[in-house]
PyMOL Python script that loads the backbone (N, CA, C, O; Angstrom):
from pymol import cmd

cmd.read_pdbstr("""\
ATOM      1  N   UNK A   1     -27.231   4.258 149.044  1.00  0.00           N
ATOM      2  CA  UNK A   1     -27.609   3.403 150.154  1.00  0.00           C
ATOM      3  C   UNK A   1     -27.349   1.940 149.807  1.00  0.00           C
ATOM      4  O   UNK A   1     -27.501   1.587 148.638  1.00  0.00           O
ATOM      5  N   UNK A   2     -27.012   1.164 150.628  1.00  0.00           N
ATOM      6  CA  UNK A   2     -26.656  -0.339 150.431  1.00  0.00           C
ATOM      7  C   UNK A   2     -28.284  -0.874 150.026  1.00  0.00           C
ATOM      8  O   UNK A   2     -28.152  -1.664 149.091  1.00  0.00           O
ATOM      9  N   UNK A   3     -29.187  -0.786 150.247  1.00  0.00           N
ATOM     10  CA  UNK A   3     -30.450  -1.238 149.468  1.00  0.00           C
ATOM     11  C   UNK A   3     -30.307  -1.224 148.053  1.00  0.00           C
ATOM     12  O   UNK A   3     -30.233  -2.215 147.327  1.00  0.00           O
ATOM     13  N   UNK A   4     -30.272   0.040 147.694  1.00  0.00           N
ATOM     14  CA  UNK A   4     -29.705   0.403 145.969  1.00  0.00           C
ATOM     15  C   UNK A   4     -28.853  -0.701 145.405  1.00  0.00           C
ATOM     16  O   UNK A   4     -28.859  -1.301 144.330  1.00  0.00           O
ATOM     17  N   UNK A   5     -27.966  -0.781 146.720  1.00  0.00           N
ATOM     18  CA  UNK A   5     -27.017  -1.816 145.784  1.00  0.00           C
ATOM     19  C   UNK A   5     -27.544  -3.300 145.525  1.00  0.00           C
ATOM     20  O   UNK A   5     -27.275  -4.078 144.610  1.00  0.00           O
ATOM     21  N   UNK A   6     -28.508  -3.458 146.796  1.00  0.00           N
ATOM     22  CA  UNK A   6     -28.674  -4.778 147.060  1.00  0.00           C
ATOM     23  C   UNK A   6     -29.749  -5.288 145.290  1.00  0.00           C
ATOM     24  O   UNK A   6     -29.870  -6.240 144.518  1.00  0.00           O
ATOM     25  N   UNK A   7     -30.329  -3.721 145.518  1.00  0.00           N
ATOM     26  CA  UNK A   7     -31.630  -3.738 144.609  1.00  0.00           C
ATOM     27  C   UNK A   7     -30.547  -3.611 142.831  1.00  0.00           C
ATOM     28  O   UNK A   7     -30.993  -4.225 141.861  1.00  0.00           O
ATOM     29  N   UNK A   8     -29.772  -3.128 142.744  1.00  0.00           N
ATOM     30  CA  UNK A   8     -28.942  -3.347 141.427  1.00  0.00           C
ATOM     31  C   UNK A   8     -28.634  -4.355 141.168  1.00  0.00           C
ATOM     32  O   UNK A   8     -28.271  -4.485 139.999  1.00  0.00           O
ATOM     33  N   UNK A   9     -28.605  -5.293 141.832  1.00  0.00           N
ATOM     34  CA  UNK A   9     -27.593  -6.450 142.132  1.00  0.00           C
ATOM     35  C   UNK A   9     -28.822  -8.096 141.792  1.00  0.00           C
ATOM     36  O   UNK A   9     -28.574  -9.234 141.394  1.00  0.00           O
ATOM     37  N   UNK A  10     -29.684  -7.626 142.069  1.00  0.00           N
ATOM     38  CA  UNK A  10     -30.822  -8.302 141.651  1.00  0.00           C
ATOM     39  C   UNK A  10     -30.700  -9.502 143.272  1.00  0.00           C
ATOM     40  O   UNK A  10     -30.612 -10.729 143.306  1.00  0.00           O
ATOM     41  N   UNK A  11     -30.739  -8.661 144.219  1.00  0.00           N
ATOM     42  CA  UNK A  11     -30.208  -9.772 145.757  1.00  0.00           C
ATOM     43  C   UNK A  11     -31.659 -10.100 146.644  1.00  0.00           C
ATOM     44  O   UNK A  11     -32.522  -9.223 146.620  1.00  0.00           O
ATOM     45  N   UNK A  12     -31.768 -10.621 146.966  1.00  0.00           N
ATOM     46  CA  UNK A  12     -32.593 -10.577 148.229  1.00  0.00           C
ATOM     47  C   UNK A  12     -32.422 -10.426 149.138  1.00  0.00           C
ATOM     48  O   UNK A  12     -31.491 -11.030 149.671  1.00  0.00           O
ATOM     49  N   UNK A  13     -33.253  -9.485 149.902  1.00  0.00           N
ATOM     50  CA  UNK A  13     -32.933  -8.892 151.165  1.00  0.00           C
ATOM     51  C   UNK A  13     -33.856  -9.622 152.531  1.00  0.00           C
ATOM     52  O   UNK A  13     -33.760  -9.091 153.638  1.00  0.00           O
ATOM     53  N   UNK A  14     -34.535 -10.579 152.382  1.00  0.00           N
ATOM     54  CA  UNK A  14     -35.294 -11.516 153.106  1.00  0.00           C
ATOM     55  C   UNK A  14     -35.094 -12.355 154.179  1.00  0.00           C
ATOM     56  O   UNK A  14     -34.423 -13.310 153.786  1.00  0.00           O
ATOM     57  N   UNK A  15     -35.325 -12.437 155.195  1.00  0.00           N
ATOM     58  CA  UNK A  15     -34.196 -13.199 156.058  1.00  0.00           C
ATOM     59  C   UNK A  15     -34.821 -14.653 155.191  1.00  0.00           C
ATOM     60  O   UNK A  15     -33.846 -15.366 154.953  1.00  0.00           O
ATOM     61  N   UNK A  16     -35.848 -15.165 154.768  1.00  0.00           N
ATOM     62  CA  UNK A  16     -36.785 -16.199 154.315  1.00  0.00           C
ATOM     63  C   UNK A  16     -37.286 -16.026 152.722  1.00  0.00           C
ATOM     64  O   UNK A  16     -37.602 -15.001 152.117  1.00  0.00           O
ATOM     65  N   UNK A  17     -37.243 -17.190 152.350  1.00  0.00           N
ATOM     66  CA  UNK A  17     -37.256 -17.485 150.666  1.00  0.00           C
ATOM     67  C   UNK A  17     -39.051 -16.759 150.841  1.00  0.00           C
ATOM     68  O   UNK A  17     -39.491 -15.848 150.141  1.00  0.00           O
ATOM     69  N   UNK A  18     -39.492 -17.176 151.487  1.00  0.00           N
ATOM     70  CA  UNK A  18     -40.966 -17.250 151.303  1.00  0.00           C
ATOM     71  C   UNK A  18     -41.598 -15.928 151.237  1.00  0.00           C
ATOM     72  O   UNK A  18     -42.561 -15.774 150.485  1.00  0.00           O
ATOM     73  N   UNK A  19     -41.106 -14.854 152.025  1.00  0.00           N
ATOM     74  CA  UNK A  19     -41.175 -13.454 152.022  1.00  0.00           C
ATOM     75  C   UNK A  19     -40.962 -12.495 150.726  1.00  0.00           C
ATOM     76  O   UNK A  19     -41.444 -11.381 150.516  1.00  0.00           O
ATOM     77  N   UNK A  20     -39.927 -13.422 149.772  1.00  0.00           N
ATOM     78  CA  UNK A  20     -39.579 -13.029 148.542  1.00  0.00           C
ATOM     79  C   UNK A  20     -41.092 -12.891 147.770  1.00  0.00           C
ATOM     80  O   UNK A  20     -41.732 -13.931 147.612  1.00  0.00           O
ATOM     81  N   UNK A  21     -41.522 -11.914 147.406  1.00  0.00           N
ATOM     82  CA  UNK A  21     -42.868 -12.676 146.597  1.00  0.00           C
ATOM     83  C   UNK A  21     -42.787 -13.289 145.183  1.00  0.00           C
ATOM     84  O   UNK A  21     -43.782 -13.306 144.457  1.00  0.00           O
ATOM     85  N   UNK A  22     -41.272 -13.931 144.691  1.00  0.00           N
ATOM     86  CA  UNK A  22     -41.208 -14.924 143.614  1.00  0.00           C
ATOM     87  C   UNK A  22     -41.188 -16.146 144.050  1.00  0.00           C
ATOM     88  O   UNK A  22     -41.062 -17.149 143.349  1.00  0.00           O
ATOM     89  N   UNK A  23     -41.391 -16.080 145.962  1.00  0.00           N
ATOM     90  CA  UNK A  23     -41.325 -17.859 145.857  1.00  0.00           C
ATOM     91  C   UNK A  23     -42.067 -17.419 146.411  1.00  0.00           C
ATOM     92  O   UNK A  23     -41.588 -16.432 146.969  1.00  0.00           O
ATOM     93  N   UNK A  24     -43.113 -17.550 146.652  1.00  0.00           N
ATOM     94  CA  UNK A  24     -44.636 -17.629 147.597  1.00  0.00           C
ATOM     95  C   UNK A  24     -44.660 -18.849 147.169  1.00  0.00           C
ATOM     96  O   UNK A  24     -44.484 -19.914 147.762  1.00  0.00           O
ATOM     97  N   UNK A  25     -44.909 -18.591 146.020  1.00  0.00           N
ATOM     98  CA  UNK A  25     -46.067 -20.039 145.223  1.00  0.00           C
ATOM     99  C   UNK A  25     -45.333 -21.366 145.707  1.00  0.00           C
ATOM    100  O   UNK A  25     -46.050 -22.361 145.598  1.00  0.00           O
ATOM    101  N   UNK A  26     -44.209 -21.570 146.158  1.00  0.00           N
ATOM    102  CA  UNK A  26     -43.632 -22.703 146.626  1.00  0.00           C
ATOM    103  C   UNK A  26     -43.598 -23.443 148.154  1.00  0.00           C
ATOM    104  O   UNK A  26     -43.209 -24.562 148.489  1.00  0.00           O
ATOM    105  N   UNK A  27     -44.121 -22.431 148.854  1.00  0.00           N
ATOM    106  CA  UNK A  27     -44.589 -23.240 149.933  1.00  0.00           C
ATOM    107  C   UNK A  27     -45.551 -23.556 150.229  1.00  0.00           C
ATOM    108  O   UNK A  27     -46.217 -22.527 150.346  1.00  0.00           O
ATOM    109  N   UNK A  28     -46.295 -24.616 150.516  1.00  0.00           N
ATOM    110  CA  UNK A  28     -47.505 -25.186 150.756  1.00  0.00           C
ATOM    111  C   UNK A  28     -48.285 -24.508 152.045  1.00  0.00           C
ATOM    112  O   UNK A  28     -49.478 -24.205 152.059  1.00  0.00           O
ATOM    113  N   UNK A  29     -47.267 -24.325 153.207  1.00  0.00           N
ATOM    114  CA  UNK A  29     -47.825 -23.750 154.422  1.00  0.00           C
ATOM    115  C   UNK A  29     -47.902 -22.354 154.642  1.00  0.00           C
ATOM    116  O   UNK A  29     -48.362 -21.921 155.699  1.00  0.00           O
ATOM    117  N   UNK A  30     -47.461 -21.551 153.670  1.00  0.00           N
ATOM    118  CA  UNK A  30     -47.845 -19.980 153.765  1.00  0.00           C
ATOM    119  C   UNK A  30     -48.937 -19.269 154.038  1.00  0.00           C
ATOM    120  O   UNK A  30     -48.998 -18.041 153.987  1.00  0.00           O
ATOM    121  N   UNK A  31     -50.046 -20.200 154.408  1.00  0.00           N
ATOM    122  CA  UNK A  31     -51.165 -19.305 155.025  1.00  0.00           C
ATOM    123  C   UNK A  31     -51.258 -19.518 156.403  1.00  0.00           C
ATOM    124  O   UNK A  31     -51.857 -18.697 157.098  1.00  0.00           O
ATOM    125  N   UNK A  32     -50.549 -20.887 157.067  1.00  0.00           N
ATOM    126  CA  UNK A  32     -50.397 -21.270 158.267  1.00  0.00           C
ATOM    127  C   UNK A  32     -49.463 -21.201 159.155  1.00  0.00           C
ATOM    128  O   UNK A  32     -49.417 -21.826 160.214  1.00  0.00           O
ATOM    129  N   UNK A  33     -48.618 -20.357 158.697  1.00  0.00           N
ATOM    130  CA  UNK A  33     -47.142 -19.963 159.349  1.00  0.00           C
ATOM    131  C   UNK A  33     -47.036 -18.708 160.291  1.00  0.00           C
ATOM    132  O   UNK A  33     -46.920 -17.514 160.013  1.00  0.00           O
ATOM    133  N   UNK A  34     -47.108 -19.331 161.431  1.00  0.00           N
ATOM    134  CA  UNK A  34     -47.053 -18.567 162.592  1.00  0.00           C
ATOM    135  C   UNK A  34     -45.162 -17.803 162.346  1.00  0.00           C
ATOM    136  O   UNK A  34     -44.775 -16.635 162.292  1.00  0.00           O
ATOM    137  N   UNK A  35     -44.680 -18.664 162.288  1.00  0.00           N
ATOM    138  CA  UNK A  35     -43.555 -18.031 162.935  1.00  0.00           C
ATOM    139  C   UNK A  35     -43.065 -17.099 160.912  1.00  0.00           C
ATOM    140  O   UNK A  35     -42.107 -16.328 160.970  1.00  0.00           O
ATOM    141  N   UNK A  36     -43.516 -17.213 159.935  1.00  0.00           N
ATOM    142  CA  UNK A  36     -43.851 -16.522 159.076  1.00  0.00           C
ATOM    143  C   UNK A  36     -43.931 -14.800 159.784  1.00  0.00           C
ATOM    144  O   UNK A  36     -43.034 -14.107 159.304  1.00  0.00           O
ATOM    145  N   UNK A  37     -44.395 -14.404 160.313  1.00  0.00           N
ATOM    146  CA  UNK A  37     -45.392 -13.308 161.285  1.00  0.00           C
ATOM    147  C   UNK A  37     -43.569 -12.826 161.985  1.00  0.00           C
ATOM    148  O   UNK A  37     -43.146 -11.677 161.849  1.00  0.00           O
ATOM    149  N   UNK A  38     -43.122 -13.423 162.361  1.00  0.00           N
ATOM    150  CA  UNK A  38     -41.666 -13.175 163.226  1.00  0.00           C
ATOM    151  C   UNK A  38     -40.845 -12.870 162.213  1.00  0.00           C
ATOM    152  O   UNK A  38     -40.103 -11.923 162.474  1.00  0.00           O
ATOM    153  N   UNK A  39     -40.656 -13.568 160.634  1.00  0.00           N
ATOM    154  CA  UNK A  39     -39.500 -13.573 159.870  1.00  0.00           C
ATOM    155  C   UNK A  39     -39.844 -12.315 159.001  1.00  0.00           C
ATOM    156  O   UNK A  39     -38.988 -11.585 158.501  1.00  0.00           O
ATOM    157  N   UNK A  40     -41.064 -12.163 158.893  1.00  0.00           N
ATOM    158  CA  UNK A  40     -41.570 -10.705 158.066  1.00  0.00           C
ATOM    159  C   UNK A  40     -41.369  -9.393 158.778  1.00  0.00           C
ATOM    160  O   UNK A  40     -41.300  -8.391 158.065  1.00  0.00           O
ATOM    161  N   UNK A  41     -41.264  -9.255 160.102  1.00  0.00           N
ATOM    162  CA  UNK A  41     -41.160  -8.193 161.061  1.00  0.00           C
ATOM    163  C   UNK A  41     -39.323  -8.167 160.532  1.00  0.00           C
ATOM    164  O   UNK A  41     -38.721  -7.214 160.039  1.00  0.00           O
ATOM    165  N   UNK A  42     -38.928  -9.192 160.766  1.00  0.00           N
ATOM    166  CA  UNK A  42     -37.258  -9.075 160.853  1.00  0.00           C
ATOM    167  C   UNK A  42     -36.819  -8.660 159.629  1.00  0.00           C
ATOM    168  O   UNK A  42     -35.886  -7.862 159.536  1.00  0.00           O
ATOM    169  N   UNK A  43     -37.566  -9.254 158.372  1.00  0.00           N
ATOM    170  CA  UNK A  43     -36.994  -8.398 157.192  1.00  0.00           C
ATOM    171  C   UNK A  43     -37.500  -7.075 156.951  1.00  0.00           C
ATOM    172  O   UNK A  43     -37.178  -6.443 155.945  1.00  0.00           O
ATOM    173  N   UNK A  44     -38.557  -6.471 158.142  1.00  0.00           N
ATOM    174  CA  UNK A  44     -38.873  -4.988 157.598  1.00  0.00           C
ATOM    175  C   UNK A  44     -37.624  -4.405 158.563  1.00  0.00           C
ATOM    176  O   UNK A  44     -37.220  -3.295 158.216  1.00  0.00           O
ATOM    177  N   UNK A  45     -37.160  -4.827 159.379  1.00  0.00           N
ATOM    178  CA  UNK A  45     -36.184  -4.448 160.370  1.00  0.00           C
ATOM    179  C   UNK A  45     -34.834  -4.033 159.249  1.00  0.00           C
ATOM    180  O   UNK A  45     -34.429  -2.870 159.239  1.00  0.00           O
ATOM    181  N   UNK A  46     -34.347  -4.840 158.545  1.00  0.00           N
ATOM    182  CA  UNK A  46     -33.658  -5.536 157.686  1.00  0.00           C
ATOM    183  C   UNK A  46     -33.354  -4.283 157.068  1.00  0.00           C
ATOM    184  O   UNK A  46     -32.556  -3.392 157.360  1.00  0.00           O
ATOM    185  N   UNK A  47     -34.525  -4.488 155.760  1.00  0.00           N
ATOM    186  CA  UNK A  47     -35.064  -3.455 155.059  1.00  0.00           C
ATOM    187  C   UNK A  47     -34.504  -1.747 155.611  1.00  0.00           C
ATOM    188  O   UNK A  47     -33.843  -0.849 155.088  1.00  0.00           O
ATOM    189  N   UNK A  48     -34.992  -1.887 156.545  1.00  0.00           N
ATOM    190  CA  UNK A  48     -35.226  -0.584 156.816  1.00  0.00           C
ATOM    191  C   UNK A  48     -33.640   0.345 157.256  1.00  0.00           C
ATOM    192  O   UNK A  48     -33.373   1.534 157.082  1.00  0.00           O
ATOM    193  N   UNK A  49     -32.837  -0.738 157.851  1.00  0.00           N
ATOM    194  CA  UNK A  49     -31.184  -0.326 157.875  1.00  0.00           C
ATOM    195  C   UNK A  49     -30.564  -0.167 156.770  1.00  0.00           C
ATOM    196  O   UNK A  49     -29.699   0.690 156.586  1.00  0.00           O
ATOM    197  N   UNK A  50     -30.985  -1.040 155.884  1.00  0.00           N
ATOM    198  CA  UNK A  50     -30.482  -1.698 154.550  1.00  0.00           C
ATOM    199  C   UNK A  50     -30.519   0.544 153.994  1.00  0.00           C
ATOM    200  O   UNK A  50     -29.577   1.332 153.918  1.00  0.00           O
ATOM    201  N   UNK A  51     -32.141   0.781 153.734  1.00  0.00           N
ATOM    202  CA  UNK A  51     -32.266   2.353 153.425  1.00  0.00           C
ATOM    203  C   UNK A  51     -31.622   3.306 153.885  1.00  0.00           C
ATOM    204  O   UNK A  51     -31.255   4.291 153.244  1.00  0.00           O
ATOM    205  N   UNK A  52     -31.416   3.068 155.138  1.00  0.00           N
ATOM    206  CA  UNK A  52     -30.464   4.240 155.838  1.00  0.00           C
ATOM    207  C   UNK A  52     -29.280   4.506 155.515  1.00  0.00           C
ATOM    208  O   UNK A  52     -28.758   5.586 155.239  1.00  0.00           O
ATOM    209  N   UNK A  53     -28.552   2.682 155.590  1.00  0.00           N
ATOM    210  CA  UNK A  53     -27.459   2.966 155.468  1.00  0.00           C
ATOM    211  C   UNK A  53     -26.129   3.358 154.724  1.00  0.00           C
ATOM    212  O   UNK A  53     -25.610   2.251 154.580  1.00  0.00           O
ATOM    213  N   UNK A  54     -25.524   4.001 154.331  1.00  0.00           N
ATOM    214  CA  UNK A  54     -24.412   4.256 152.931  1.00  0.00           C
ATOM    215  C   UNK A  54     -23.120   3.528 153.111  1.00  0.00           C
ATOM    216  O   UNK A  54     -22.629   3.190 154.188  1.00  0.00           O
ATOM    217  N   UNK A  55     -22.753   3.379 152.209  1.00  0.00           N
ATOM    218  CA  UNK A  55     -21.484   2.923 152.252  1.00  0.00           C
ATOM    219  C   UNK A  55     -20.068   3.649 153.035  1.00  0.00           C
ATOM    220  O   UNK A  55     -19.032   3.181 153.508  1.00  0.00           O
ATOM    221  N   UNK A  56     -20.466   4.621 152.934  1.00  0.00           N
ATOM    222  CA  UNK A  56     -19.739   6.332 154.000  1.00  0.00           C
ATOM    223  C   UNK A  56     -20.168   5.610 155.148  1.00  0.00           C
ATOM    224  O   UNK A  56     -19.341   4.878 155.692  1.00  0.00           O
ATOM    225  N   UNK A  57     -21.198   5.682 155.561  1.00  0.00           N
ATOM    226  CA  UNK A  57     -21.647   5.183 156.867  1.00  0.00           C
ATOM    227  C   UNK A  57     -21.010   3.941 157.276  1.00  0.00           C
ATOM    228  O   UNK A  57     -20.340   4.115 158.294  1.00  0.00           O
ATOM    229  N   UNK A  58     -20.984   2.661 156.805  1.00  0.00           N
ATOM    230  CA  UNK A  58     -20.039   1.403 156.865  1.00  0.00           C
ATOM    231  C   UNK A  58     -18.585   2.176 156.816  1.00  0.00           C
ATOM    232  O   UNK A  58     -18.166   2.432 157.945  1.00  0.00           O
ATOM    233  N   UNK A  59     -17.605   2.664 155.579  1.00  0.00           N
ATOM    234  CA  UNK A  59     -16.512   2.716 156.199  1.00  0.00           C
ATOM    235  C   UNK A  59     -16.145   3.871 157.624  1.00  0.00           C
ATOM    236  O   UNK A  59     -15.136   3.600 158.274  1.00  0.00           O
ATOM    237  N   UNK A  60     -16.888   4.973 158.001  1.00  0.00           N
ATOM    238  CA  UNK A  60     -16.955   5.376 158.852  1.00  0.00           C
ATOM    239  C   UNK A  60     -16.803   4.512 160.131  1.00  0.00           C
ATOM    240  O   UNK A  60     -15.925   4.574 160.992  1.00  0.00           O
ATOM    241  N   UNK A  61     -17.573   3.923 160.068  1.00  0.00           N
ATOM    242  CA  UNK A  61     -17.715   2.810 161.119  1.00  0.00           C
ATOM    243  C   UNK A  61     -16.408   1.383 161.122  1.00  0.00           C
ATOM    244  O   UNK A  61     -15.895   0.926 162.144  1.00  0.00           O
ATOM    245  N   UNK A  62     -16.172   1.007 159.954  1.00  0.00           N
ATOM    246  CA  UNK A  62     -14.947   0.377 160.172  1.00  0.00           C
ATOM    247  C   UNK A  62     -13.701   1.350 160.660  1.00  0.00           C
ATOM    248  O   UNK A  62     -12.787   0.655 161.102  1.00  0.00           O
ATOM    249  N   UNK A  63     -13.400   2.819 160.706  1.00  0.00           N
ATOM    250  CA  UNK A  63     -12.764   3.080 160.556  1.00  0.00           C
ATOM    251  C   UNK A  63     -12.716   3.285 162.165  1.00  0.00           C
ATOM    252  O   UNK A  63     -11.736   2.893 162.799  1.00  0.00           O
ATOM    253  N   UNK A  64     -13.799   3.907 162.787  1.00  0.00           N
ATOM    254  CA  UNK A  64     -13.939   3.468 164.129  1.00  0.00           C
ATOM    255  C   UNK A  64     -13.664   2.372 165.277  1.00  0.00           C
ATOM    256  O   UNK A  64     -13.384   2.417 166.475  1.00  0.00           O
ATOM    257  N   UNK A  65     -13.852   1.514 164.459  1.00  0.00           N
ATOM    258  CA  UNK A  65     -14.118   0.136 165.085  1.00  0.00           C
ATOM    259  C   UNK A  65     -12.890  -0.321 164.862  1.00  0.00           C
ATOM    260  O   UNK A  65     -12.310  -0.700 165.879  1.00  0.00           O
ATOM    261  N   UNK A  66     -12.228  -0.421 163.731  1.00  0.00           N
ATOM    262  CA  UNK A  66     -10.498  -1.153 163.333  1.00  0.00           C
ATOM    263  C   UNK A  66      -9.454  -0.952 164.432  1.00  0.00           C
ATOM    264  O   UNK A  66      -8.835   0.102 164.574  1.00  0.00           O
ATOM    265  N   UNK A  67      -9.335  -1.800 165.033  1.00  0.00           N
ATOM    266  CA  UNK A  67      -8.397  -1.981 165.860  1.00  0.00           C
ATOM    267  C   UNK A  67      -6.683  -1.976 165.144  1.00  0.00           C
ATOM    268  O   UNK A  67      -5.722  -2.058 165.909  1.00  0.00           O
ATOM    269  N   UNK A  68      -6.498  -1.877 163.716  1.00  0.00           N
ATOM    270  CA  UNK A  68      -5.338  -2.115 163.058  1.00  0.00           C
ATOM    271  C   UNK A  68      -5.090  -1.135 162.421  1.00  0.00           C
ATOM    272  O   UNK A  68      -5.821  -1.128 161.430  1.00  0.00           O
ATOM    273  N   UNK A  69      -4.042   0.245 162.467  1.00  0.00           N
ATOM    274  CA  UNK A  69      -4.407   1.349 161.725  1.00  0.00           C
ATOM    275  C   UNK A  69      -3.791   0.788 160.489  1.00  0.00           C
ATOM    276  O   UNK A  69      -4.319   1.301 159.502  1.00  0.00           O
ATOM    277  N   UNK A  70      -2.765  -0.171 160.145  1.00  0.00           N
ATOM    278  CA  UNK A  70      -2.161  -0.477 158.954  1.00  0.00           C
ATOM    279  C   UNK A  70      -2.181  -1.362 158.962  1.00  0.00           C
ATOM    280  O   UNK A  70      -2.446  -1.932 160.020  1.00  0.00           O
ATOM    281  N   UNK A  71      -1.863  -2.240 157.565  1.00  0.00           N
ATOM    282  CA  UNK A  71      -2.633  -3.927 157.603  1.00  0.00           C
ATOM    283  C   UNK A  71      -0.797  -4.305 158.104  1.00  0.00           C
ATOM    284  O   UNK A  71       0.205  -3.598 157.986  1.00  0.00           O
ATOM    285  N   UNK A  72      -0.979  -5.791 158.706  1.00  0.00           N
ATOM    286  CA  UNK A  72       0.317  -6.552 158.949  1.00  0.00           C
ATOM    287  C   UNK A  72       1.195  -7.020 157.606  1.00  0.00           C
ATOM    288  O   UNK A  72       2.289  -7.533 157.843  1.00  0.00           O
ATOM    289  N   UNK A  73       0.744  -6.861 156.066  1.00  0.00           N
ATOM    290  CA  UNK A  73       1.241  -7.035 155.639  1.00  0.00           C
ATOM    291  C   UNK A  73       1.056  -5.982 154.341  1.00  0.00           C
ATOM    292  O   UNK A  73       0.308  -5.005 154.292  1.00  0.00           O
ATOM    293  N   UNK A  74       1.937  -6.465 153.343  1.00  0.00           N
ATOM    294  CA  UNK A  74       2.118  -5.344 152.014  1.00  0.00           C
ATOM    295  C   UNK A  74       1.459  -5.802 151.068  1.00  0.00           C
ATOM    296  O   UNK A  74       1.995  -5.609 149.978  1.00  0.00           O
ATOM    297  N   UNK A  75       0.007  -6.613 151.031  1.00  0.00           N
ATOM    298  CA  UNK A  75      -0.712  -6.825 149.785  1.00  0.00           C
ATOM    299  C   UNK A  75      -1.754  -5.380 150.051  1.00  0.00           C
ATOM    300  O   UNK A  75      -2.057  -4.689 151.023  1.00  0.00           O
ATOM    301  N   UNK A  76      -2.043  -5.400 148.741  1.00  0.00           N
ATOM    302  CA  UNK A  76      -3.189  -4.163 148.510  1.00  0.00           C
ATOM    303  C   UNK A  76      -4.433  -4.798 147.898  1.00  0.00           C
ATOM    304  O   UNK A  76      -4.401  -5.297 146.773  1.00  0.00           O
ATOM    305  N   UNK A  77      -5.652  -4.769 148.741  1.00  0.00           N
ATOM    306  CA  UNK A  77      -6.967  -5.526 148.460  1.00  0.00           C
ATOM    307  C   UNK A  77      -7.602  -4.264 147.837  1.00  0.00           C
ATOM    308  O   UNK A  77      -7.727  -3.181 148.408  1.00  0.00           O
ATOM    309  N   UNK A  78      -8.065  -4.633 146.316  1.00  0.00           N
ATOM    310  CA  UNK A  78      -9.341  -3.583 146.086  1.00  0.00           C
ATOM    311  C   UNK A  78     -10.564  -4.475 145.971  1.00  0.00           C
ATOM    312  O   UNK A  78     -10.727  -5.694 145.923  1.00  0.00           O
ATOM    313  N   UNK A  79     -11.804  -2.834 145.928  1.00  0.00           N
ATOM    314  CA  UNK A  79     -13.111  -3.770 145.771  1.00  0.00           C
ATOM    315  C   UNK A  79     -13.644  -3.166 144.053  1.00  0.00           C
ATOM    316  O   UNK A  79     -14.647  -3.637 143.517  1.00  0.00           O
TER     317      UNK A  79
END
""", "prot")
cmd.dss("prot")
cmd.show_as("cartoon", "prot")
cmd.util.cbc("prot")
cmd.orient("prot")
């Protein structure tokens, strides 16, 4: 799942620093943050695609979606 990776990778998946719980301690207004309440819903949203989704699942879906069955030119991109 792309979480795994995110989580190997040592990434944050947060839409907001503050949600991270290594920066809590850095904002002063974290007990008064209304819109805090909006950015925490969006990273469980986040989160929760992040689990589902596989990398099968992404190229599946590019493969769907690609409007180009062959690239316009002769370089070869790896990942």
């Amino acid at each position: 799942k792309i979480m795994d990776i995110m989580k190997a990778l040592k990434e944050a998946v947060t839409p907001v620093y503050c949600l991270d719980n290594k920066e809590k301690a850095h904002c002063k207004y974290i007990t008064d943050c209304s819109p805090r309440l909006l950015w925490r819903e969006l990273g469980d949203k986040i989160k929760e695609i992040l689990e589902k989704t596989s990398l099968e699942d992404l190229l599946e879906k590019s493969r769907k979606t690609s409007s180009l069955s062959q690239p316009e030119h002769k370089y070869i991109f790896q990942i």
